[in-house]
Structures are given as C-alpha cells and as structure tokens.
ROZA-991643 format. One record per residue: residue number from 0; residue in one letter; x, y, z of N, C-alpha, C in turn. Coordinates in Angstrom, 2 decimals. Atoms other than C-alpha are relative to their C-alpha. Example, Ala and Ser with C-alpha at 12.3 -4.5 7.8 and 13.67 -1.06 7.14 Angstrom:
2
R_k_r_n.u_n.v_n.w_ca.u_ca.v_ca.w_c.u_c.v_c.w
R_0_A_0.89_-1.19_0.00_12.30_-4.50_7.80_0.90_1.20_0.00 $
R_1_S_-0.82_-1.19_-0.06_13.67_-1.06_7.14_-0.77_1.09_0.73 $
END
This chain:
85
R_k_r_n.u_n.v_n.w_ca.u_ca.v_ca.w_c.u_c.v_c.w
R_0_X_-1.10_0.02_-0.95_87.76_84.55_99.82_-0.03_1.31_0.80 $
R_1_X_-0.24_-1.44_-0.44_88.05_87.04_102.51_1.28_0.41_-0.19 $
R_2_X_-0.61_-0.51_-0.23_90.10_89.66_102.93_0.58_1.10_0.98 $
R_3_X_-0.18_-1.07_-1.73_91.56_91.85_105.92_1.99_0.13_-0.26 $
R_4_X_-1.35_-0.73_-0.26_94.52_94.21_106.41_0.69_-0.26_0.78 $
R_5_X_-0.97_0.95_-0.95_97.74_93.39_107.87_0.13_0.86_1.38 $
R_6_X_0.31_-0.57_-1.18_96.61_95.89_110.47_-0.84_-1.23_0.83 $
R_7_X_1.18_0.98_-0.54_93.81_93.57_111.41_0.23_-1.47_0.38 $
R_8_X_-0.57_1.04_-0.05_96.04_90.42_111.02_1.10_0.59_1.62 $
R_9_X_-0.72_-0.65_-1.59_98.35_92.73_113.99_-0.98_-0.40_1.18 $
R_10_X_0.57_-0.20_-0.97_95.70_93.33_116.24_-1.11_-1.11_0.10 $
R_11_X_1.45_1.25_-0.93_93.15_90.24_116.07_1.03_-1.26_-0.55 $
R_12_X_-0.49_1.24_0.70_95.76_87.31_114.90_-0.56_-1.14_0.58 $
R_13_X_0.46_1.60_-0.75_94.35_84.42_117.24_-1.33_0.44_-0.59 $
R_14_X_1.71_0.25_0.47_90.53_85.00_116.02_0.13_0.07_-1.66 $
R_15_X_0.38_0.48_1.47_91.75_85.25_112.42_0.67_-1.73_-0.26 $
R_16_X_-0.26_1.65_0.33_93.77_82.03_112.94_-0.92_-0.64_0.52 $
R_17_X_0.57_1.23_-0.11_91.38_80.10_114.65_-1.36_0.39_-1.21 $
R_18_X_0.73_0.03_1.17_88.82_81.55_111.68_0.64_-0.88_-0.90 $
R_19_X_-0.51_0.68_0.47_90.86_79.95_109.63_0.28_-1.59_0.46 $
R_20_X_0.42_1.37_-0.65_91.28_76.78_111.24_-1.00_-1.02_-0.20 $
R_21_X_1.66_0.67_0.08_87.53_76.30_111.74_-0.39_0.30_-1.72 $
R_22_X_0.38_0.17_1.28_86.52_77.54_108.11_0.82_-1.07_-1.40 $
R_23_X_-0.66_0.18_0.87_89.46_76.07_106.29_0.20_0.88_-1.49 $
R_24_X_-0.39_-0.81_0.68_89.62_78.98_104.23_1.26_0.73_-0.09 $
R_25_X_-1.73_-0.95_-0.05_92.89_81.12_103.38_-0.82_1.55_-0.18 $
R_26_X_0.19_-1.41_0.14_92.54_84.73_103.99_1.30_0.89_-0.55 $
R_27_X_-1.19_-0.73_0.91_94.21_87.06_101.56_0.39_1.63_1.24 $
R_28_X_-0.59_-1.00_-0.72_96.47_89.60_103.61_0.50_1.03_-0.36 $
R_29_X_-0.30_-1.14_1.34_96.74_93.36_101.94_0.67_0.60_0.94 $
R_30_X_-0.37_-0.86_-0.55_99.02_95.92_102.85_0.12_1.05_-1.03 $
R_31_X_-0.14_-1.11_1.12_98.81_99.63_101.27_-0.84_-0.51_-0.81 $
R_32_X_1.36_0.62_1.23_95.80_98.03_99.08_0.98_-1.17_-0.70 $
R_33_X_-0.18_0.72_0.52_97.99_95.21_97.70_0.12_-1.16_0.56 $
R_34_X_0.28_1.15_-0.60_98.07_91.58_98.31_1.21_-0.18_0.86 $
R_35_X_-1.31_0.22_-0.28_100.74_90.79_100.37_-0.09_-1.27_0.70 $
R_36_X_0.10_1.38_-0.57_100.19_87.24_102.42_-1.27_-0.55_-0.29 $
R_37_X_1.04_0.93_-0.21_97.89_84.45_102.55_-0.31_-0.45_1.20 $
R_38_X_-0.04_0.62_-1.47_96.93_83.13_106.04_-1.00_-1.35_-0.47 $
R_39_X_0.83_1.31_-0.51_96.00_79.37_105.88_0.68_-1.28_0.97 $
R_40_X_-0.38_0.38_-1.12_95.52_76.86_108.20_1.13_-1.27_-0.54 $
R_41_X_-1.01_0.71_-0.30_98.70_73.81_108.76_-0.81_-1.07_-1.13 $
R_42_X_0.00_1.51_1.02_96.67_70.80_106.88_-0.48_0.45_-1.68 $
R_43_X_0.20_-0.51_1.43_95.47_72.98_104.14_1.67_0.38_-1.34 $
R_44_X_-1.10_-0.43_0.05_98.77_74.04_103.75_1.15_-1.09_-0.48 $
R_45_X_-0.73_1.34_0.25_100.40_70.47_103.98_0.08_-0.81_-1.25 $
R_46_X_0.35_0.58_0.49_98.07_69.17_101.87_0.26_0.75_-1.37 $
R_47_X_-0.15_-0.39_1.41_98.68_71.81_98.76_1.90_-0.17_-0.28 $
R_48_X_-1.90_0.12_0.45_103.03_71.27_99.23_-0.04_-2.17_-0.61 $
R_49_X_-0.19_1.26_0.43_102.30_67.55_98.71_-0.70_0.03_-1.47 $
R_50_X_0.13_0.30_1.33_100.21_67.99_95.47_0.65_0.76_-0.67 $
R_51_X_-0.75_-0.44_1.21_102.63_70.45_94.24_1.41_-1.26_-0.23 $
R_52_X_-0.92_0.42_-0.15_105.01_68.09_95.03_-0.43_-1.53_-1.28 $
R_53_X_0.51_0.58_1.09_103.25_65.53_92.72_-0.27_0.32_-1.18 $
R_54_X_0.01_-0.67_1.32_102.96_67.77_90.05_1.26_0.54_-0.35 $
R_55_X_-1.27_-0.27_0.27_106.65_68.71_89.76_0.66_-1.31_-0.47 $
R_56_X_-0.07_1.79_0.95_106.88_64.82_89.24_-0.07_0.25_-0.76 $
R_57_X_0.71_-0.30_0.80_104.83_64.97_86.77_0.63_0.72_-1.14 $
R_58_X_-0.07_-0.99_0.98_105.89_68.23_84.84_1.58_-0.65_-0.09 $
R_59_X_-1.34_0.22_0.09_109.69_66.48_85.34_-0.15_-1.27_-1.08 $
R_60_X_0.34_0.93_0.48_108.13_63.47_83.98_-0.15_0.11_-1.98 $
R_61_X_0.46_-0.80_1.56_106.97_65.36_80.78_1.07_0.64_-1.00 $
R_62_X_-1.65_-1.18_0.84_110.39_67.26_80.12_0.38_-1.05_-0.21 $
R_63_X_-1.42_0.88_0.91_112.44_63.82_79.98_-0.79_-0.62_-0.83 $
R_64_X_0.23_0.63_0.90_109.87_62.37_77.79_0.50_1.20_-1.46 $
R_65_X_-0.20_-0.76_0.64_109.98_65.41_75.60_1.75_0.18_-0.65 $
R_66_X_-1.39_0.39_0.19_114.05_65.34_75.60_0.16_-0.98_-0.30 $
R_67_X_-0.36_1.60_0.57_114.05_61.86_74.84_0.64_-0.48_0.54 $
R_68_X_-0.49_0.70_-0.76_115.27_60.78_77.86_-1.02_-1.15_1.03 $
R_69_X_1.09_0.95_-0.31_113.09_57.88_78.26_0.21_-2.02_-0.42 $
R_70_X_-0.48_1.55_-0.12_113.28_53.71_78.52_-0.68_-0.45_-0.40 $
R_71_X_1.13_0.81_0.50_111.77_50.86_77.33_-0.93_-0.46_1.39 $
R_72_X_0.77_0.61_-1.25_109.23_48.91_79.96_1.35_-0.98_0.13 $
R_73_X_-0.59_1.01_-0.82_111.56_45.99_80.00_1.37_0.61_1.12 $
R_74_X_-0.79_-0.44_-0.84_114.15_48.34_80.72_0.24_0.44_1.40 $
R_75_X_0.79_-0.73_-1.17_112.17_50.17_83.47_-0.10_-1.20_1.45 $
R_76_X_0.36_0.62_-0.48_111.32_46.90_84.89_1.55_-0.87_0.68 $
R_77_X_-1.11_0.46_-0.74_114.77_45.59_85.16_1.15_1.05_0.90 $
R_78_X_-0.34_-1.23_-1.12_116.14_48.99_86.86_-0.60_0.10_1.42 $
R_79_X_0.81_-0.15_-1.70_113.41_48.72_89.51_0.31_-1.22_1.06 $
R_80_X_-0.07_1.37_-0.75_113.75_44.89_89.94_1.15_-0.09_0.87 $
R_81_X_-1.38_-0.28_-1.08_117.16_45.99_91.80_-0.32_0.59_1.08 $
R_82_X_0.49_-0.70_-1.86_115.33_48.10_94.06_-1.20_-0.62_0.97 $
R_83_X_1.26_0.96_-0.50_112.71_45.90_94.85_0.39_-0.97_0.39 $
R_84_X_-0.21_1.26_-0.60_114.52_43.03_96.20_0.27_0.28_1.56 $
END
C-alpha cells in the first residue's frame, strides 16, 4: 500500500485521487509520522460499507442465537409468510 503525507495529499490531491481511481488502491495518509486517513476511491468504498453491512447481520445473527433468542423453522416460516403476501 502506498503511502504519502498529508502535505502531499494538500498540494497534489487531483493526481492522488485520480491514482486512486485508476489503481483502485487506498492510500494511507500520515501526518507527523502517524497514520491519519485513508484515501480510497467511491466504489471501493461502497463496496466495503455494504459487506460490513452484511457482517453486522451476521455477527447480530450470532448474538441472538447465543442469547437464545431464536425460532423454530415453522415458526420462521409463518412470520415471513405475512410478509410475503
């Protein structure tokens, strides 16, 4: 992954965004030697809020089994069959 200072993100921002763009890479953004932003491009970007967004399912999915807040199939099936008509 590159990396470049948020000086460098100041003074060249259109040639590191369209780097980004064209590579589809994220460039890590330091200030004072530490990390401080990421620069990536819009579908890279889109595309990692939708699989977190599937994995928060998921990890929500895991807690109510774990709590024991969980149904039978027939049950499941007649809860949905209401939303499905």
């Amino acid at each position: 992954m590159r990396t470049e200072l948020v000086t460098t993100l100041k003074r060249q921002a259109t040639e590191l965004i369209s780097d980004v763009e064209r590579d589809k890479e994220p460039i890590l953004i330091t200030q004072h030697g530490l990390a401080s932003a990421y620069l990536v491009d819009v579908e890279s970007y889109e595309l990692m809020q939708r699989r977190l967004a599937v994995l928060e399912g998921i990890a929500r999915g895991e807690q109510a089994v774990a709590e024991g807040r969980v149904v039978s199939h027939a049950q499941a099936k007649s809860r949905l069959s209401r939303w499905l008509k």
